[in-house]
C-alpha positions in Angstrom: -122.1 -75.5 -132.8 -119.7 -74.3 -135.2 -119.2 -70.8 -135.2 -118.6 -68.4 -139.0 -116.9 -65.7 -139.2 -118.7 -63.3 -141.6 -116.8 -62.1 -144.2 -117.1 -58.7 -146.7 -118.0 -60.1 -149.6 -118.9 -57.1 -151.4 -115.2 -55.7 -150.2 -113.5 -58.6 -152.0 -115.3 -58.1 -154.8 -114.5 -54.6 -155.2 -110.8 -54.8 -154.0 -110.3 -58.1 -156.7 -111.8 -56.0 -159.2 -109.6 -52.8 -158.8 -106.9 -54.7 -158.5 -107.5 -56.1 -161.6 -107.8 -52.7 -163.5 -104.4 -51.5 -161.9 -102.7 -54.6 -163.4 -104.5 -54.1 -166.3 -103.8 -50.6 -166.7 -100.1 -50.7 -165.4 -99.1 -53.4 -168.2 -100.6 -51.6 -170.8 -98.7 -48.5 -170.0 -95.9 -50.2 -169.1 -96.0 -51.1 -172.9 -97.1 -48.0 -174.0 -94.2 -45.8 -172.0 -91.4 -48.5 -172.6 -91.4 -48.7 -176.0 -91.7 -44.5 -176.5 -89.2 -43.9 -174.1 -86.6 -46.7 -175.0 -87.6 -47.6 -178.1 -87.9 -51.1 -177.6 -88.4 -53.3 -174.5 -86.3 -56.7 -174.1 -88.4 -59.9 -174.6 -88.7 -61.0 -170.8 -90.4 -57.5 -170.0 -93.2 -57.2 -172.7 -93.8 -61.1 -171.6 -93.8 -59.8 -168.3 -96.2 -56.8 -169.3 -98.9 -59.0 -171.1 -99.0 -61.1 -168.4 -100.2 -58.0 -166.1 -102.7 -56.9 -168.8 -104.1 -60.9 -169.0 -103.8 -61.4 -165.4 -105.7 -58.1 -165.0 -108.6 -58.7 -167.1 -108.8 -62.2 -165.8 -109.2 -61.0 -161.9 -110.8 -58.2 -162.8 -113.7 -59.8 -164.6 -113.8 -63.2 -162.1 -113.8 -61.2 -159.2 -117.1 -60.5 -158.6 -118.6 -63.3 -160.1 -116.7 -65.2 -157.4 -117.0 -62.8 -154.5 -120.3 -61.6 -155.5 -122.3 -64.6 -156.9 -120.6 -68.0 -156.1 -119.0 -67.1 -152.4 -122.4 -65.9 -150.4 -124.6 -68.5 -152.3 -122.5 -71.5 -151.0 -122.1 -69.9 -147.3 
């Protein structure tokens, strides 16, 4: 009989998700604050910024469809 352990879906869901805006949110003023208080940001860091915001959206919208739709219907 094989035993499951029972995992907190609705706490990955909600950590993946807020995780997601922080990226989001530190890219976009990672942006914001770089170019005001430099003037201009080398290419390699505002590539590395829109990733955040991209990655960001990206977790922060599939998240809960995952953790809170797909994972606890195929348990």
């Amino acid at each position: 009989m094989a035993h499951h352990a029972s995992r907190d879906y609705t706490k990955l869901a909600k950590t993946g998700f807020f995780l997601g805006v922080a990226l989001f949110a530190l890219g976009g003023l990672g942006e914001i604050v770089g170019s005001a208080a430099f003037g201009g940001l080398p290419g390699w860091e505002q590539t590395l910024l829109f990733d955040m915001e991209v990655l960001g959206i990206a977790l922060g919208l599939f998240s809960p469809f995952l953790f809170g739709v797909v994972a606890p219907l195929v348990e």
